[in-house]
C-alpha positions as CSV (number, residue, x, y, z in Angstrom):
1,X,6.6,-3.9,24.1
2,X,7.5,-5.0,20.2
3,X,4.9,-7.7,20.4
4,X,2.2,-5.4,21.0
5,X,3.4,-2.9,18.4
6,X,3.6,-6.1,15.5
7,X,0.0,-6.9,16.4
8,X,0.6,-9.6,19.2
9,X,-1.7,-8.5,21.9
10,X,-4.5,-5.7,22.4
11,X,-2.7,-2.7,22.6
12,X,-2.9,-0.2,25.7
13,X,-4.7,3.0,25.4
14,X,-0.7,4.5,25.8
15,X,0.0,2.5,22.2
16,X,-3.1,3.6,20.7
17,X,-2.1,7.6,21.2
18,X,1.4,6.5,20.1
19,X,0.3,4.6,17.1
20,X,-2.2,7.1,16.1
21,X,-0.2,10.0,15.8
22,X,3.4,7.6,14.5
23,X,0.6,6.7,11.2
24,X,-0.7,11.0,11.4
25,X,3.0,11.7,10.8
26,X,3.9,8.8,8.0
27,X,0.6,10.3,6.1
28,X,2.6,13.8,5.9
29,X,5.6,12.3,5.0
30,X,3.8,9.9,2.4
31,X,2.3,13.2,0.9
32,X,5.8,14.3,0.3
33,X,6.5,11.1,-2.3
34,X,6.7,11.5,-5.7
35,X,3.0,11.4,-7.0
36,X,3.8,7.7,-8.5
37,X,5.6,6.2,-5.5
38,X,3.2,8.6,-3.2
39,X,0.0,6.4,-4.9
40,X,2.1,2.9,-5.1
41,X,2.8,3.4,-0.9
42,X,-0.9,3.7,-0.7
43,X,-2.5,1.0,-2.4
44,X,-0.1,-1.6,-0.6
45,X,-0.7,-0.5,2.8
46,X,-3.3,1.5,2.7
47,X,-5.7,-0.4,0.3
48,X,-4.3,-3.4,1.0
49,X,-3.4,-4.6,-2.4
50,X,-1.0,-7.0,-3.7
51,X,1.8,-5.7,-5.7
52,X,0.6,-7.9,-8.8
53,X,-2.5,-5.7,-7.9
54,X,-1.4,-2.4,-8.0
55,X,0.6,-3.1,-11.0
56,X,-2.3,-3.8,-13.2
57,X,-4.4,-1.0,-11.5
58,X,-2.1,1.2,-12.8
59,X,-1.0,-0.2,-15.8
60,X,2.6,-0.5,-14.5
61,X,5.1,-3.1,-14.5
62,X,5.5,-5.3,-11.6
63,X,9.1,-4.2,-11.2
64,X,8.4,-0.6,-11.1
65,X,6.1,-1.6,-7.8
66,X,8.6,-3.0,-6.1
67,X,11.2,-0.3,-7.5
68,X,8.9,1.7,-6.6
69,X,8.2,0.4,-2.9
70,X,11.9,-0.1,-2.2
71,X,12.7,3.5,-3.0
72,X,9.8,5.1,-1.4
73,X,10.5,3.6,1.8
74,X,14.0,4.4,1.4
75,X,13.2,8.0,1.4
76,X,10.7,7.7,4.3
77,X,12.8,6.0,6.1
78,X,15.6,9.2,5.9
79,X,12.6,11.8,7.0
80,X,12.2,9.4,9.6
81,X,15.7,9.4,11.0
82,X,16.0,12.9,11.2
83,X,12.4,13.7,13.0
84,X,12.8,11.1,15.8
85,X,14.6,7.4,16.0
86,X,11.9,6.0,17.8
87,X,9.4,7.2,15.2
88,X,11.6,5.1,12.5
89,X,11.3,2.3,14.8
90,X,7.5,2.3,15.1
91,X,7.5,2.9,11.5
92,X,9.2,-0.2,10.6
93,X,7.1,-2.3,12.5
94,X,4.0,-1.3,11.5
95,X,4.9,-1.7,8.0
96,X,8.2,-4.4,7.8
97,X,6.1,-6.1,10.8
98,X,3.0,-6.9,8.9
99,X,4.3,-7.2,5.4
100,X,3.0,-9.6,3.1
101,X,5.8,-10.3,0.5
């Protein structure tokens, strides 16, 4: 059910397997980023900052975050696609679903 995967309802334990290993599998494909775009990914979703944020954590403009961000999940997106549709799928609602700006 999409609304349980965007965060409608309590998940069942069958989701929880499937979500656990769909974010196990990003995190390997995340490591495979550029080191810039790899840390970028991971203080959005991970640590839950704002881009304005992450930009002046790392001393960055706030273009290249968002440069950044855009190609990054460009390139997950097409390790996605060829490990499993239904990965992408999940993917994109955990991140698209719950995104901020």
């Amino acid at each position: 059910d999409l609304q349980h995967a965007a965060g409608g309802a309590t998940p069942s334990h069958e989701e929880d397997v499937i979500r656990t290993e769909v974010v196990a599998q990003i995190g390997e494909l995340i490591d495979r980023l550029p080191p810039q775009t790899r840390t970028i990914i991971r203080k959005l979703y991970y640590e839950g900052m704002e881009p304005g944020e992450a930009a002046d954590d790392m001393r960055l403009a706030l273009s290249t975050i968002y440069n950044s961000r855009r190609s990054g999940f460009g390139l997950l997106m097409a390790l996605l696609r060829r490990r499993n549709i239904r990965v992408w799928l999940c993917v994109t609602l955990l991140f698209f679903g719950n995104r901020r700006n």
